[in-house]
C-alpha positions in Angstrom: -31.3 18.6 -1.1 -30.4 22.3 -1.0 -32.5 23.1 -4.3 -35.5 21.0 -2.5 -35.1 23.3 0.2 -34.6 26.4 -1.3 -37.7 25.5 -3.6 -39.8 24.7 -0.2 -38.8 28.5 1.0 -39.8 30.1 -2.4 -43.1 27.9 -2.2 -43.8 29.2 1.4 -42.7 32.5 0.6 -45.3 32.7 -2.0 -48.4 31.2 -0.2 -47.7 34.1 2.2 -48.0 36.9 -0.3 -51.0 35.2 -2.4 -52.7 35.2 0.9 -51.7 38.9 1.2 -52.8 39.7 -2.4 -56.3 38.1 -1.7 -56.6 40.0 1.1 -55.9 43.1 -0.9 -57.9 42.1 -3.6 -61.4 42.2 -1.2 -60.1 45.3 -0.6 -59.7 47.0 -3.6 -62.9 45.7 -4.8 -64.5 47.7 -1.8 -62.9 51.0 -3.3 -63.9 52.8 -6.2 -61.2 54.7 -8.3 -61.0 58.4 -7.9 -58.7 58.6 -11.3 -57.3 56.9 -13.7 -54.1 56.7 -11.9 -55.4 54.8 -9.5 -57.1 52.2 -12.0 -53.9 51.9 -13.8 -52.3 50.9 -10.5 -55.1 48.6 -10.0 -55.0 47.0 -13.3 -50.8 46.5 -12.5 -51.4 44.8 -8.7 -54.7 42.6 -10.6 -52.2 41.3 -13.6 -49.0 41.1 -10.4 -51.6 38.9 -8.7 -52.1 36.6 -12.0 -48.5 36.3 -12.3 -47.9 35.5 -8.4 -50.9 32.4 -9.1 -49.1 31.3 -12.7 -45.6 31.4 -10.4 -47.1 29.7 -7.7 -48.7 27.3 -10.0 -45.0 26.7 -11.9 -43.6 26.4 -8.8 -45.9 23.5 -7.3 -45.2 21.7 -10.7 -41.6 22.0 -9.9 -42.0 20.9 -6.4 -44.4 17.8 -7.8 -41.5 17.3 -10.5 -38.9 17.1 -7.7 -40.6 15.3 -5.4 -41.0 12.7 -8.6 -37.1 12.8 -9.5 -36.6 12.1 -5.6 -38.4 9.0 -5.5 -37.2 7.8 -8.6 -33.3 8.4 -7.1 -34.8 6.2 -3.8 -35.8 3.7 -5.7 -33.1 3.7 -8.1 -30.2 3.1 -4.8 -32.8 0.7 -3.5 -32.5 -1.2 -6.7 -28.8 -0.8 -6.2 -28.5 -1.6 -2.9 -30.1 -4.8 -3.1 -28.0 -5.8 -6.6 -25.2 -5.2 -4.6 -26.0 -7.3 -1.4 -26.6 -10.1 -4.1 -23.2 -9.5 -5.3 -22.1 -9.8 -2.1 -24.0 -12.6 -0.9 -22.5 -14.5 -4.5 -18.9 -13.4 -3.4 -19.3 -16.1 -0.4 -20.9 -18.6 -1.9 -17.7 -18.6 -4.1 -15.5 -17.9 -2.0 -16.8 -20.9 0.1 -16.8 -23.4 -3.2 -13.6 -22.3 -3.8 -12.3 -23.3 -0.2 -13.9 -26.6 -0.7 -12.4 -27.1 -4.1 -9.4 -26.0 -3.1 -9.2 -28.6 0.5 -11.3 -31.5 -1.4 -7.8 -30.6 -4.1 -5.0 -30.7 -1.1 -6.9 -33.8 0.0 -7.1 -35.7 -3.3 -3.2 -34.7 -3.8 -2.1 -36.1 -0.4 -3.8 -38.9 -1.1 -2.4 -39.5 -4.4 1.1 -38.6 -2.3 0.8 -41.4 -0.1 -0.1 -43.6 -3.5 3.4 -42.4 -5.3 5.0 -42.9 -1.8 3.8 -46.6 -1.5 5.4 -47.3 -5.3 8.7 -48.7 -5.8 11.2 -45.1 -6.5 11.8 -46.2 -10.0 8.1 -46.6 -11.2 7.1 -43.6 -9.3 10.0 -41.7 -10.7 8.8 -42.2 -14.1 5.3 -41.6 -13.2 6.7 -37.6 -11.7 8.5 -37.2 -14.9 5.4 -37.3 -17.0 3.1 -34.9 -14.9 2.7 -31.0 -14.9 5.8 -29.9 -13.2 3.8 -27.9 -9.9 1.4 -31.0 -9.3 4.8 -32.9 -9.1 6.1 -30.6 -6.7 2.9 -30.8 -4.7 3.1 -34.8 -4.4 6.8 -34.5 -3.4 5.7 -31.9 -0.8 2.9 -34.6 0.2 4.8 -37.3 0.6 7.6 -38.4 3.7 11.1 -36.4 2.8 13.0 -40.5 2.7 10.6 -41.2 0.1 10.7 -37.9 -2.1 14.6 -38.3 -1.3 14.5 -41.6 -3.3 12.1 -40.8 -6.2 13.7 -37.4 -6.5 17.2 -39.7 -7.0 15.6 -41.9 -9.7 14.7 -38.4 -11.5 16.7 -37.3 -14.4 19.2 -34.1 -13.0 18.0 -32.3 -15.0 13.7 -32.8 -14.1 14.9 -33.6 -10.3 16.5 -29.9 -10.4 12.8 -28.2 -12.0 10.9 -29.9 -9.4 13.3 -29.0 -6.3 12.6 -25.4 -7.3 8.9 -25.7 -7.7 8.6 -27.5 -4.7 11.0 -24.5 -2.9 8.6 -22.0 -3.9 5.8 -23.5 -3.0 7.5 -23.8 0.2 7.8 -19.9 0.7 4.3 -19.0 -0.6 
């Protein structure tokens, strides 16, 4: 932004003295030299005035350019902007699926709880010993502390021992 601006100063800076070399242009074309002095200093302000225009010129291409590389930059954060409120707006959506997956999963482990709870401590015993060692946990924590108590003492020691400290840290998580 401060280049844009100091280009916009240069721009207006030279509008001001083209203006003031046309006007000394009329002027000098009124006069007629008196020596060749005088037409040498002509001939210096005439080719000063040509560069002024091809600066002038240069610089309204520059301003055109940055004007260009200025919308291209707004479009570009537009395009980025709008990426990113899709990346947001896909954070939610799964961060709501996983909420659902993860309550329809306590739900369906409960249930399955209150199944194991239901069977006699031996056959549920042997059906604990057989399963992942945290899902294990999670049905003990599901299920009434008398029941877990009895499956947990038809357990091997050495399983019933695993799943006690699973099932104590997923207590303090």
């Amino acid at each position: 932004m401060k280049t844009l601006s100091k280009t916009l100063l240069t721009l207006a800076t030279a509008l001001i003295l083209s203006q003031h070399v046309q006007a000394a242009d009329e002027d000098v074309a009124k006069d007629t030299f008196e020596s060749v002095e005088e037409r040498r200093i002509d001939n210096t302000i005439v080719q000063e005035r040509a560069n002024i225009r091809k600066e002038r010129e240069d610089m309204d291409l520059h301003k055109k350019e940055l004007k260009s590389l200025e919308e291209a930059v707004d479009k570009k954060l537009a395009d980025i902007d709008s990426k990113l409120e899709e990346l947001r707006n896909m954070q939610k959506k799964i961060e709501t699926l996983l909420t659902a997956k993860t309550a329809e999963e306590k739900k369906r482990i409960q249930n399955l709880a209150g199944i194991y709870e239901k069977m006699a401590p031996a056959k549920a015993a042997l059906a604990l010993s057989g399963l992942e060692q945290r899902l294990a946990a999670d049905l003990l924590a599901g299920m009434k502390p008398k029941a877990a108590a009895k499956i947990l003492d038809m357990i091997a020691k050495q399983k019933a021992t695993e799943l006690s400290t699973t099932f104590s840290t997923l207590q303090l998580e």
